[in-house]
MARDO-242159 format. One record per residue: x, y, z of N, C-alpha, C in turn. Coordinates in nm, 2 decimals, decimal comma, always signed. Example, Ala and Ser with C-alpha at 12.3 -4.5 7.8 and 13.67 -1.06 7.14 Angstrom:
2
R:+1,32:-0,57:+0,78:+1,23:-0,45:+0,78:+1,32:-0,33:+0,78 $
R:+1,28:-0,22:+0,71:+1,37:-0,11:+0,71:+1,29:+0,00:+0,79 $
//
This chain:
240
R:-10,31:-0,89:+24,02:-10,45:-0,86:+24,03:-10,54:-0,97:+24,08 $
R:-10,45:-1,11:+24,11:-10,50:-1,19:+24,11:-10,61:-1,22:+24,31 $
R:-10,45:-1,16:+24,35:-10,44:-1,14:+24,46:-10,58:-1,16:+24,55 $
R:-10,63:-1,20:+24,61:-10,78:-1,17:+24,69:-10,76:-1,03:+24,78 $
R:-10,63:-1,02:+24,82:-10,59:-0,89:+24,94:-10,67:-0,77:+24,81 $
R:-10,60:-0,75:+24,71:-10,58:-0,65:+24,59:-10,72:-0,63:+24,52 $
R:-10,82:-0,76:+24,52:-10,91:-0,77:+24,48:-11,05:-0,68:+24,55 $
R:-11,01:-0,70:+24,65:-11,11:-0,64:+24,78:-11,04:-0,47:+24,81 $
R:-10,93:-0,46:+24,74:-10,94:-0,27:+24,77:-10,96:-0,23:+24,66 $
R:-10,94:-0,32:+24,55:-11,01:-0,26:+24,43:-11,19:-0,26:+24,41 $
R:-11,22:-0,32:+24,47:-11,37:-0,35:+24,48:-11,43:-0,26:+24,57 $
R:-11,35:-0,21:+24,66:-11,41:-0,11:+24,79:-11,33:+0,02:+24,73 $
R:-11,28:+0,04:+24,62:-11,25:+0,16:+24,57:-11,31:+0,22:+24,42 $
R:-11,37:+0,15:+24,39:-11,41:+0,15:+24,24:-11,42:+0,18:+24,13 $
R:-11,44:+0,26:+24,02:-11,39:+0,26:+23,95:-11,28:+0,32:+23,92 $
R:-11,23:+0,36:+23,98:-11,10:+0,45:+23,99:-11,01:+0,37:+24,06 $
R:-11,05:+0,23:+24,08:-10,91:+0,19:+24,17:-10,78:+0,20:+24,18 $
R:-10,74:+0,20:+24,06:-10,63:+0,20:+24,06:-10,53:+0,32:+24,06 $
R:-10,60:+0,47:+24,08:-10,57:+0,59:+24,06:-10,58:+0,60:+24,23 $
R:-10,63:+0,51:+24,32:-10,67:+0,50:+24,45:-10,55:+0,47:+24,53 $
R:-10,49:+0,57:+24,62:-10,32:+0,59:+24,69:-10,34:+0,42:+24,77 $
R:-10,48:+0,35:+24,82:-10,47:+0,22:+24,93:-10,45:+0,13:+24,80 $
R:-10,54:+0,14:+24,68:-10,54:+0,04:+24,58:-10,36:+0,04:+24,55 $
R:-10,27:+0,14:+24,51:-10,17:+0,10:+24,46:-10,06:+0,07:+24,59 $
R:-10,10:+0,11:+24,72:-10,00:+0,05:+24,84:-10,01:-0,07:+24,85 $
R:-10,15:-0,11:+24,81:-10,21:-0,29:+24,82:-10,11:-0,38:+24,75 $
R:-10,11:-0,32:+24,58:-10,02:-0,37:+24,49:-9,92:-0,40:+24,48 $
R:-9,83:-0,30:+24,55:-9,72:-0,28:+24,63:-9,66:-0,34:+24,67 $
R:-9,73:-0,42:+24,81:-9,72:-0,45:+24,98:-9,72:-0,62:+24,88 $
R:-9,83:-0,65:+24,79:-9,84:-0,81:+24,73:-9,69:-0,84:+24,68 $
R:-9,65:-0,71:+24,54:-9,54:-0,79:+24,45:-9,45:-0,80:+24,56 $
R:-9,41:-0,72:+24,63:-9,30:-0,72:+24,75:-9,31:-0,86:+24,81 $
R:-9,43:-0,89:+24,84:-9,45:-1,02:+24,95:-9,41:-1,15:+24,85 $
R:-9,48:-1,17:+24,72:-9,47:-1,25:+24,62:-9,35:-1,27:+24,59 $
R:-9,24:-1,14:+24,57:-9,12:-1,10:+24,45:-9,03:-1,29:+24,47 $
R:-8,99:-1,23:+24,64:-8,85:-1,33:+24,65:-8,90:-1,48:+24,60 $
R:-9,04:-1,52:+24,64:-9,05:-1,63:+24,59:-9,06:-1,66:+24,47 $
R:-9,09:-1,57:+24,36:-9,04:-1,58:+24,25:-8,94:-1,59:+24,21 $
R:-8,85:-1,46:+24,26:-8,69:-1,49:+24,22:-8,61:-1,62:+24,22 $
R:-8,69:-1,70:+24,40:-8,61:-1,87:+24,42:-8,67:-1,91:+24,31 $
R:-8,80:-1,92:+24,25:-8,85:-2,05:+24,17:-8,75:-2,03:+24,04 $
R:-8,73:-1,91:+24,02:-8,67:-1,88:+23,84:-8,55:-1,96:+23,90 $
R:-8,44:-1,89:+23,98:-8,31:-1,95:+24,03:-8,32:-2,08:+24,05 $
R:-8,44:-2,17:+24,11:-8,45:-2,32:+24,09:-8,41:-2,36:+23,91 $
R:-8,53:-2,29:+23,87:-8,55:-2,31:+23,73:-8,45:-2,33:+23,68 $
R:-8,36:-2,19:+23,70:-8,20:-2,16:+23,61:-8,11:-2,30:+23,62 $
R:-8,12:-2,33:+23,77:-7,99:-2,44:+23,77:-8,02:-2,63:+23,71 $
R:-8,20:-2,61:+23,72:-8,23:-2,75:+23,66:-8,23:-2,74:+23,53 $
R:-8,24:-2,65:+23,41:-8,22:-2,61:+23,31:-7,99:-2,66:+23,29 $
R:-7,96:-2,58:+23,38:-7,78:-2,60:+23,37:-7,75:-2,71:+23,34 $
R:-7,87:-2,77:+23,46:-7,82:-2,99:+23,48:-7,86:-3,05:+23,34 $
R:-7,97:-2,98:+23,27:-8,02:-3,06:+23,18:-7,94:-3,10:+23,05 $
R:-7,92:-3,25:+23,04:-7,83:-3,26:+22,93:-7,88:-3,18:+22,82 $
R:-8,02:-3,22:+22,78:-8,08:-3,12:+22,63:-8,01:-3,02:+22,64 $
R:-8,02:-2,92:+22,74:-8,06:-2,76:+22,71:-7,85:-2,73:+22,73 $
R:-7,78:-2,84:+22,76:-7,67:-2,81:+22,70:-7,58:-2,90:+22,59 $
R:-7,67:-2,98:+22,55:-7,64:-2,99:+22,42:-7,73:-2,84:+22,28 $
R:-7,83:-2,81:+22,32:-7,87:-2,68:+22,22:-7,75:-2,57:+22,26 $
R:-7,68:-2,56:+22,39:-7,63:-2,40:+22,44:-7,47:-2,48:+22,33 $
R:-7,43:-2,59:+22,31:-7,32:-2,64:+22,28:-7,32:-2,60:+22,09 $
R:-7,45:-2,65:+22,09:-7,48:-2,60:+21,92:-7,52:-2,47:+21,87 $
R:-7,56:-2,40:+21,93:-7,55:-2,24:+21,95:-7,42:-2,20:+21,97 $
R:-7,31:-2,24:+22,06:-7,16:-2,21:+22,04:-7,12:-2,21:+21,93 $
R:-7,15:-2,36:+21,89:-7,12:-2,38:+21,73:-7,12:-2,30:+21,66 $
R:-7,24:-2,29:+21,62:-7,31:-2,20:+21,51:-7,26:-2,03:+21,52 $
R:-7,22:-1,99:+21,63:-7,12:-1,92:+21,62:-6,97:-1,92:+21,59 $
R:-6,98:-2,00:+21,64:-6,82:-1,99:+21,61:-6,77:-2,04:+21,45 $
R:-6,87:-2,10:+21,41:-6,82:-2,10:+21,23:-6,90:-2,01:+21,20 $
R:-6,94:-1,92:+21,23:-6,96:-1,78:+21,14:-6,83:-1,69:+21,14 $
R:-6,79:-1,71:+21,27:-6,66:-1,61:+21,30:-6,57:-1,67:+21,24 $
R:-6,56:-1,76:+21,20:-6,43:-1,85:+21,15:-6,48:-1,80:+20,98 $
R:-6,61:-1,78:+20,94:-6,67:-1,77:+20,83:-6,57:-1,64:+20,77 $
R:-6,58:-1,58:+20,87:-6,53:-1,44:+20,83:-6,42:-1,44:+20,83 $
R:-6,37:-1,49:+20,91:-6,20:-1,53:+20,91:-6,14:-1,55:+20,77 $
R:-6,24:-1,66:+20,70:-6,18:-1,69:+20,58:-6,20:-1,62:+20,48 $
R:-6,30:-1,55:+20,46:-6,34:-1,48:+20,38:-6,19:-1,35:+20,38 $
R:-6,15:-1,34:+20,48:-6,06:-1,18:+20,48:-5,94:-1,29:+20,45 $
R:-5,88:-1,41:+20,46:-5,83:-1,51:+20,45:-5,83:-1,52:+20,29 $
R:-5,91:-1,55:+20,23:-5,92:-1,53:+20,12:-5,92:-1,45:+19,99 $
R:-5,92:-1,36:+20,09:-5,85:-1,18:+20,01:-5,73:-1,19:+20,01 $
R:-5,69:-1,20:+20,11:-5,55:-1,20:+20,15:-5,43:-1,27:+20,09 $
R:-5,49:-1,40:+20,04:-5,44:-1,51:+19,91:-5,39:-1,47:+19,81 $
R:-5,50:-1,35:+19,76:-5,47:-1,31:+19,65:-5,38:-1,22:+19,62 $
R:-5,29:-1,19:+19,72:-5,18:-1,11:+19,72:-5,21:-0,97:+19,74 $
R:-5,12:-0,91:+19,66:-5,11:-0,72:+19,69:-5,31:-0,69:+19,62 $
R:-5,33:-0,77:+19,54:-5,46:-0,67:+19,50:-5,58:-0,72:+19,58 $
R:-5,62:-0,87:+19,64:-5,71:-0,87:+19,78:-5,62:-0,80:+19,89 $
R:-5,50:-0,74:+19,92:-5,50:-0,65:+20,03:-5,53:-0,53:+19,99 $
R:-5,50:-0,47:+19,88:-5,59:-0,35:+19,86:-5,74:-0,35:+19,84 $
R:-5,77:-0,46:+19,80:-5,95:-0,44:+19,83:-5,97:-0,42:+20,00 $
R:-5,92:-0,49:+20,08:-5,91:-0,49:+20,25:-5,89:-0,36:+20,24 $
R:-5,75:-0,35:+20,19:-5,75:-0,14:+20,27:-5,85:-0,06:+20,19 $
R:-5,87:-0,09:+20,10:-6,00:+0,05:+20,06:-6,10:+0,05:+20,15 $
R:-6,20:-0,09:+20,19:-6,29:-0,07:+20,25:-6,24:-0,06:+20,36 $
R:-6,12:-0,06:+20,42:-6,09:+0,01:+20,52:-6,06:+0,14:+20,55 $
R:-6,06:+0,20:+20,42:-6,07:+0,31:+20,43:-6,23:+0,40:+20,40 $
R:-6,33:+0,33:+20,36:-6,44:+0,38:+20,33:-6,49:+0,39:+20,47 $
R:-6,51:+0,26:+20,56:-6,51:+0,26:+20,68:-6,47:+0,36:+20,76 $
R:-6,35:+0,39:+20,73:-6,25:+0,52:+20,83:-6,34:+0,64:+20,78 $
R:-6,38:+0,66:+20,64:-6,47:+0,76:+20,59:-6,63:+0,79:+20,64 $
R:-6,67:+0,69:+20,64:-6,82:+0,70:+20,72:-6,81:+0,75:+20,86 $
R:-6,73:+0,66:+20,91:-6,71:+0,69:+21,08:-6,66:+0,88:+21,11 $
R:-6,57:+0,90:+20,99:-6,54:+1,03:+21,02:-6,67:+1,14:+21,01 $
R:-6,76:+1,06:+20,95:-6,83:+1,15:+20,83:-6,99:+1,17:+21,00 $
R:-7,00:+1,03:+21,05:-7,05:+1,04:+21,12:-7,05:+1,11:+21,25 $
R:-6,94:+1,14:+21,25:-6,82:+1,24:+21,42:-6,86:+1,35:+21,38 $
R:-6,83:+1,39:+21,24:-6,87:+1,52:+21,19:-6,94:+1,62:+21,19 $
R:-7,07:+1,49:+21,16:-7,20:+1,55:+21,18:-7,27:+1,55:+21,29 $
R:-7,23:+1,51:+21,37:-7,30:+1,45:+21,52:-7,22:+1,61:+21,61 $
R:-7,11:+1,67:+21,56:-7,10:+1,82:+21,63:-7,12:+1,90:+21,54 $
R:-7,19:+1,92:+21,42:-7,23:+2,03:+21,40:-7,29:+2,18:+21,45 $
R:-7,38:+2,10:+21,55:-7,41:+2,27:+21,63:-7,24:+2,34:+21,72 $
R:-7,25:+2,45:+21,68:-7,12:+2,52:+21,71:-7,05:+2,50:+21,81 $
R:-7,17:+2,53:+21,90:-7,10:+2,48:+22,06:-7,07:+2,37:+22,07 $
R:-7,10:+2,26:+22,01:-7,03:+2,12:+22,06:-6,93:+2,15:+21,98 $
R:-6,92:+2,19:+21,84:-6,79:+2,16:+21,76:-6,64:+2,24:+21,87 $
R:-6,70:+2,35:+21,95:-6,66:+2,46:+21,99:-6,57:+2,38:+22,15 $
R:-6,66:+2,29:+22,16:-6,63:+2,18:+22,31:-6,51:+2,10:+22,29 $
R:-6,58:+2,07:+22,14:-6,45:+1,92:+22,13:-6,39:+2,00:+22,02 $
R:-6,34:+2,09:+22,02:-6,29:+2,12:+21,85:-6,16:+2,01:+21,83 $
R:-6,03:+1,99:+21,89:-5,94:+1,85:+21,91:-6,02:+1,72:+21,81 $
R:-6,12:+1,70:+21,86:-6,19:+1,59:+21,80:-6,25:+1,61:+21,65 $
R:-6,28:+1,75:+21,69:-6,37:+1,79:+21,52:-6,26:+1,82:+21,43 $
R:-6,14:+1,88:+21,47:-6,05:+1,88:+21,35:-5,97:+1,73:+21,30 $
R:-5,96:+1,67:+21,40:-5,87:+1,53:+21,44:-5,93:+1,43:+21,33 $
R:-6,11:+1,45:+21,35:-6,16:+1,39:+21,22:-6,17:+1,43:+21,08 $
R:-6,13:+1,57:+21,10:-6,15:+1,66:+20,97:-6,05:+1,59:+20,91 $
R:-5,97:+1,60:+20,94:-5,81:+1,52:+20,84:-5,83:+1,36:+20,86 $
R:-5,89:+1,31:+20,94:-5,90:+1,15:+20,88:-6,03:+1,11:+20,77 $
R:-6,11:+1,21:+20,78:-6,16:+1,17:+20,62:-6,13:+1,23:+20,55 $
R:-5,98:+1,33:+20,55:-5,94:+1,31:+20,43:-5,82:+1,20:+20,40 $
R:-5,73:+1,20:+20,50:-5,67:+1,05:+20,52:-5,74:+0,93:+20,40 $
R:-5,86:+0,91:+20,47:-5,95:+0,79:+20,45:-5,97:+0,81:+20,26 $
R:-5,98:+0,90:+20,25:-6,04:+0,93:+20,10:-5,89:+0,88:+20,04 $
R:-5,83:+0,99:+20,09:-5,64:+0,94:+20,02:-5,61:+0,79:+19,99 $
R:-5,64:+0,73:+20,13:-5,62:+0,57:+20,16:-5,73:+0,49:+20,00 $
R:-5,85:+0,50:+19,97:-5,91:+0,46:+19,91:-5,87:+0,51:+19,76 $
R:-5,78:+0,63:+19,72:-5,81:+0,69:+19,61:-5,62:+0,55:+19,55 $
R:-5,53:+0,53:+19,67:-5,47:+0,50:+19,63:-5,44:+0,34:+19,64 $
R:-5,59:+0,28:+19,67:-5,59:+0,12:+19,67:-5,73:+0,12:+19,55 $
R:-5,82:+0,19:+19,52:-5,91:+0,15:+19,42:-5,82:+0,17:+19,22 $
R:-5,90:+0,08:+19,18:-5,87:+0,12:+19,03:-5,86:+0,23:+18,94 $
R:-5,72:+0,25:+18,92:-5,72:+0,36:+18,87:-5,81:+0,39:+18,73 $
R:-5,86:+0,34:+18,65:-5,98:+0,33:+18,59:-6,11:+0,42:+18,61 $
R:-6,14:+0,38:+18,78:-6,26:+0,46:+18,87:-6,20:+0,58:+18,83 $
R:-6,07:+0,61:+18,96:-6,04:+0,76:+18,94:-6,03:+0,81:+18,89 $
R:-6,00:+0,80:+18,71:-6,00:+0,89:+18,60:-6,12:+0,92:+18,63 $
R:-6,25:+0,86:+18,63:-6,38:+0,90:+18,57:-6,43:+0,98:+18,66 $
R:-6,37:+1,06:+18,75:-6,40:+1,18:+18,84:-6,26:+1,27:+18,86 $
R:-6,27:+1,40:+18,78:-6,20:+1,46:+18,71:-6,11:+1,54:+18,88 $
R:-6,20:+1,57:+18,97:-6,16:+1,64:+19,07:-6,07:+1,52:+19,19 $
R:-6,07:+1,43:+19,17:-6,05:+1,34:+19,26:-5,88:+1,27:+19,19 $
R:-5,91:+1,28:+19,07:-5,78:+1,24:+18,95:-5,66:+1,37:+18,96 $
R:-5,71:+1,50:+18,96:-5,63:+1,57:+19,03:-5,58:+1,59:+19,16 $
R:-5,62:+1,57:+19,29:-5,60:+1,56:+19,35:-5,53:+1,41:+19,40 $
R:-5,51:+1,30:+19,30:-5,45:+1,19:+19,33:-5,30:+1,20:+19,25 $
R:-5,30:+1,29:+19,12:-5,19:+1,37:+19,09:-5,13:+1,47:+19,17 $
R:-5,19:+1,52:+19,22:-5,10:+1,60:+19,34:-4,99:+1,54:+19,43 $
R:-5,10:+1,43:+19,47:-5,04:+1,40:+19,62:-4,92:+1,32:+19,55 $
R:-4,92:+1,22:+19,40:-4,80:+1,17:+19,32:-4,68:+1,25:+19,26 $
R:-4,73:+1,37:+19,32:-4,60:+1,46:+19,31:-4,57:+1,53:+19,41 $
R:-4,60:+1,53:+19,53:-4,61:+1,62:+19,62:-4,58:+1,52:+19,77 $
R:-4,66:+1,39:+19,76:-4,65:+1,32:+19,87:-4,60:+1,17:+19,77 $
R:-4,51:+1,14:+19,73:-4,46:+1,00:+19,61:-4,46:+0,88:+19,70 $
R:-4,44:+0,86:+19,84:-4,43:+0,76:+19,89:-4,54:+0,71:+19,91 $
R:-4,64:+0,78:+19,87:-4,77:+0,69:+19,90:-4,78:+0,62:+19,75 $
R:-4,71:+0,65:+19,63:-4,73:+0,53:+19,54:-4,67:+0,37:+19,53 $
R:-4,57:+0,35:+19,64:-4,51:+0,26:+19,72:-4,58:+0,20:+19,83 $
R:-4,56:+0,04:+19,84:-4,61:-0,03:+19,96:-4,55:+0,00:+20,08 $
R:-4,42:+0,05:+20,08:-4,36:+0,06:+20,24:-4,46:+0,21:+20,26 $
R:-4,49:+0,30:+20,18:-4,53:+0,43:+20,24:-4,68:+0,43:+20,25 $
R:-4,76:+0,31:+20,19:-4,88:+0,32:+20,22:-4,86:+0,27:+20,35 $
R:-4,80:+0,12:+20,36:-4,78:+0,07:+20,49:-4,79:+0,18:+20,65 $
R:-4,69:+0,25:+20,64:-4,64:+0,36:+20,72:-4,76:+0,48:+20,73 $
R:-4,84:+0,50:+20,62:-4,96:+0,58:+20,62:-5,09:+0,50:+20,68 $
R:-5,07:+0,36:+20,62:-5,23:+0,30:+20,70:-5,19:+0,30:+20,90 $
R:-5,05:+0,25:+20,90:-4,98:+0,29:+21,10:-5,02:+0,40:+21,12 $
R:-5,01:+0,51:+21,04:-5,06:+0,63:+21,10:-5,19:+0,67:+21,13 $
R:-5,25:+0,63:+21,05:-5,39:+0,61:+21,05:-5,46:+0,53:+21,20 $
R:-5,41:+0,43:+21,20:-5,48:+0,31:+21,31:-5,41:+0,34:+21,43 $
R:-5,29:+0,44:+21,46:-5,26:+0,52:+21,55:-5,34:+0,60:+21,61 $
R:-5,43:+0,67:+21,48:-5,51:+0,78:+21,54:-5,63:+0,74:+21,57 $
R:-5,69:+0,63:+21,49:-5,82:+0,57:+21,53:-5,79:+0,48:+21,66 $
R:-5,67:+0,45:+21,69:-5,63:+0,37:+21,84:-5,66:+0,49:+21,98 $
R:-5,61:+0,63:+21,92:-5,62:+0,68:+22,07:-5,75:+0,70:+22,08 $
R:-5,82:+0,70:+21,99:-6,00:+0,74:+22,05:-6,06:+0,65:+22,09 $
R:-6,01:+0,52:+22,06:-6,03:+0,38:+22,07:-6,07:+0,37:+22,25 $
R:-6,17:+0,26:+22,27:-6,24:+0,22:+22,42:-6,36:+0,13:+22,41 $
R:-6,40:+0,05:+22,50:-6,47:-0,04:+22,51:-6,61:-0,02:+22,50 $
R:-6,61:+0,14:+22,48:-6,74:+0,19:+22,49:-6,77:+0,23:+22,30 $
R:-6,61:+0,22:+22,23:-6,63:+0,28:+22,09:-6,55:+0,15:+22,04 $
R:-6,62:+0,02:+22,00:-6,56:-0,09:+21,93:-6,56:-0,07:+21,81 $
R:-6,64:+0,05:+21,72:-6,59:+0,06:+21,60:-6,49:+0,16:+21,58 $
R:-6,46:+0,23:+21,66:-6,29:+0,30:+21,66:-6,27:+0,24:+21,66 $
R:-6,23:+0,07:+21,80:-6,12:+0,00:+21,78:-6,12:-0,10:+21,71 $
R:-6,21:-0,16:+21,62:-6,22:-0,25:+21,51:-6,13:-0,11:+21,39 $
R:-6,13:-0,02:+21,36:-6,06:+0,03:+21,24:-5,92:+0,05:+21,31 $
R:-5,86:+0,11:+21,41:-5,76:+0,07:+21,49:-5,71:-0,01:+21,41 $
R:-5,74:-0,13:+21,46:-5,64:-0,25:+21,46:-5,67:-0,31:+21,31 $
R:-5,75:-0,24:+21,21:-5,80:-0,29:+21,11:-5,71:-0,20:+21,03 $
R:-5,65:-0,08:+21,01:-5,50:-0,07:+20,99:-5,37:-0,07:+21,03 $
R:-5,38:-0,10:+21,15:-5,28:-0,15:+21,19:-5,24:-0,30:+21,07 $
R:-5,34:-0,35:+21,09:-5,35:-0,47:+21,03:-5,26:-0,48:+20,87 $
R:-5,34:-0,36:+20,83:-5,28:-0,30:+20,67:-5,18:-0,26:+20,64 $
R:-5,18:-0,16:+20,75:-4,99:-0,16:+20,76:-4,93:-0,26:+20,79 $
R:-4,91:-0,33:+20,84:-4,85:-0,46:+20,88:-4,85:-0,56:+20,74 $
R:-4,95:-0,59:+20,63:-4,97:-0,66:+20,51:-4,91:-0,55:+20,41 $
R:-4,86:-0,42:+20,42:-4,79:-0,35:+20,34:-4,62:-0,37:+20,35 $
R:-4,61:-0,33:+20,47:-4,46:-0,34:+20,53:-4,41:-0,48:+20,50 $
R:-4,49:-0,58:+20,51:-4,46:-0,71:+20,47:-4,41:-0,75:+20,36 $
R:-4,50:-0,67:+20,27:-4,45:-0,71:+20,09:-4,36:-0,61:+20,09 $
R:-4,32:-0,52:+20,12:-4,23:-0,44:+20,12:-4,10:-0,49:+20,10 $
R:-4,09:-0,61:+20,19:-3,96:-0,67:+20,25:-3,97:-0,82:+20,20 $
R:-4,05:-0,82:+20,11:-4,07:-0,98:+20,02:-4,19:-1,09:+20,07 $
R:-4,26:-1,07:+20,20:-4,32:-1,08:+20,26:-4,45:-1,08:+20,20 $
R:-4,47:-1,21:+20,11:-4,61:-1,17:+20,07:-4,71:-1,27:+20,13 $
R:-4,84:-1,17:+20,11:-4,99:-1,18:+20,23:-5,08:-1,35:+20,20 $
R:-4,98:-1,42:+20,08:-5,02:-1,56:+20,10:-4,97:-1,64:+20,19 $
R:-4,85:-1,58:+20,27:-4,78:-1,64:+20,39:-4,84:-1,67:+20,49 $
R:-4,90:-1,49:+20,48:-4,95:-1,47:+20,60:-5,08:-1,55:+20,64 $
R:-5,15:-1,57:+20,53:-5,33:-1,64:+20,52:-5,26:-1,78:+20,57 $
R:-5,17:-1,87:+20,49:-5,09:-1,99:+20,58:-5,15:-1,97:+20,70 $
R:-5,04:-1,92:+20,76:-5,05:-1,86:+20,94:-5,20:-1,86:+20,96 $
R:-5,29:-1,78:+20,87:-5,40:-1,80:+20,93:-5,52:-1,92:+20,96 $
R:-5,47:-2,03:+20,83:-5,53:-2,16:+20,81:-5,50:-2,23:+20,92 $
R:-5,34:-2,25:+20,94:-5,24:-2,31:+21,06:-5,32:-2,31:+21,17 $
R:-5,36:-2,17:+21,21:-5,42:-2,12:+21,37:-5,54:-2,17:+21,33 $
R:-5,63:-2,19:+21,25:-5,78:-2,16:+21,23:-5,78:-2,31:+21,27 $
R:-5,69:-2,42:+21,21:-5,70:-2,57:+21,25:-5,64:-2,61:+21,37 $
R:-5,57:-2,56:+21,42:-5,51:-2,55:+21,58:-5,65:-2,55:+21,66 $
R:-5,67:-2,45:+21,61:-5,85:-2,41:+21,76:-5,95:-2,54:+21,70 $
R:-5,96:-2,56:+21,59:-6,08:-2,59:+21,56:-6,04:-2,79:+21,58 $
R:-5,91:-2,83:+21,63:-5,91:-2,94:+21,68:-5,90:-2,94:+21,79 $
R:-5,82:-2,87:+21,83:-5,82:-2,85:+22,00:-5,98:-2,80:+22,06 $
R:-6,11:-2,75:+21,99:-6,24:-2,76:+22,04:-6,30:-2,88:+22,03 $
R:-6,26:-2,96:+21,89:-6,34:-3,09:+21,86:-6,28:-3,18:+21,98 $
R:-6,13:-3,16:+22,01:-6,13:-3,26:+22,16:-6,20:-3,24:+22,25 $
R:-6,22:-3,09:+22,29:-6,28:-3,12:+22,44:-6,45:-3,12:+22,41 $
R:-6,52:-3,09:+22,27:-6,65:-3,12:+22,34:-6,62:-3,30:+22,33 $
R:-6,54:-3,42:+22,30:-6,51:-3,51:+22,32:-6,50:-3,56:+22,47 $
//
């Protein structure tokens, strides 16, 4: 608006200038004329900012500060994992509560008939992974909880007579693989919380099958300390 060109068709158009077809060709014809020179000064801007030692020593401490959050989390699932068979069943429950929301969310998102009617594949596919999911949780939380809900205690009696390998680590193992199978094929770059539970039973299957075969998940956390101090010297050398 600053423009003097812009200034003089709005002044010779009046109060309506800018509803005025010359006032907004005016406006137009300026940013166009103005744009590229802007674009060079920012792109100047961008690369004297690159050179600047400050602004990459803050972009170096902002890496940081990421990267020990992710490492934060690292340990924390690290530290479940310590605790043997009962921090991996805390991991698979909320892995399976997770698997439960997500289903719960698929669910309701095709309710109207026709969509359910479009994707039905999908609407049944999730119908049986929250029940999966509920299965998965009813046979990693305290059995304590599940007495105190009388329909849920039957139904975890059933499945201990009906389906028994799930009261075993190799058959949960083999049931969390089946699971992160199914949450794998839906899996895509466009659905990172399909593929975060994917690989987040895979995961559990893999810490079941392990104790299964004597393989217990304090080994595994090792392995994870091992790697976590590998990266975290090999970064301290090169910002050196």
């Amino acid at each position: 608006m600053a423009d003097p060109q812009v200034q003089a068709a709005i002044q010779k158009a009046g109060k309506d200038a800018l509803q005025d077809p010359a006032v907004q060709a005016q406006i137009l014809a300026t940013v166009q004329e103005k744009f590229p020179a802007a674009a060079t000064a920012a792109k100047d801007k961008i690369k004297e900012w690159a050179n600047d030692p400050e602004v990459q020593k803050q972009a170096y401490k902002m890496a940081g500060v990421a990267a020990d959050a992710a490492w934060r989390s690292v340990s924390e699932v690290s530290n479940l994992i310590e605790q043997g068979p009962a921090g991996v069943r805390v991991l698979a429950f909320f892995g399976g509560l997770g698997a439960l929301v997500k289903s719960i969310m698929v669910l309701f998102g095709l309710l109207n008939p026709i969509d359910a009617s479009l994707h039905l594949a999908l609407y049944v596919v999730h119908g049986y992974q929250a029940i999966f999911s509920i299965t998965t949780m009813l046979f990693e939380a305290k059995p304590e909880w599940i007495e105190q809900i009388p329909g849920l205690n039957s139904y975890q009696d059933m499945l201990l007579e009906k389906a028994k390998f799930l009261s075993e680590v190799l058959g949960r193992g083999l049931f969390c693989g089946f699971q992160g199978t199914l949450w794998l094929c839906f899996a895509s770059l466009s659905s990172l919380d399909t593929l975060a539970l994917g690989v987040w039973f895979m995961l559990m299957a893999t810490f079941h099958i392990s104790m299964h075969f004597g393989i217990m998940p304090q080994e595994v956390a090792a392995k994870f300390r091992s790697a976590r101090e590998m990266v975290t010297t090999s970064a301290a050398g090169s910002r050196e």
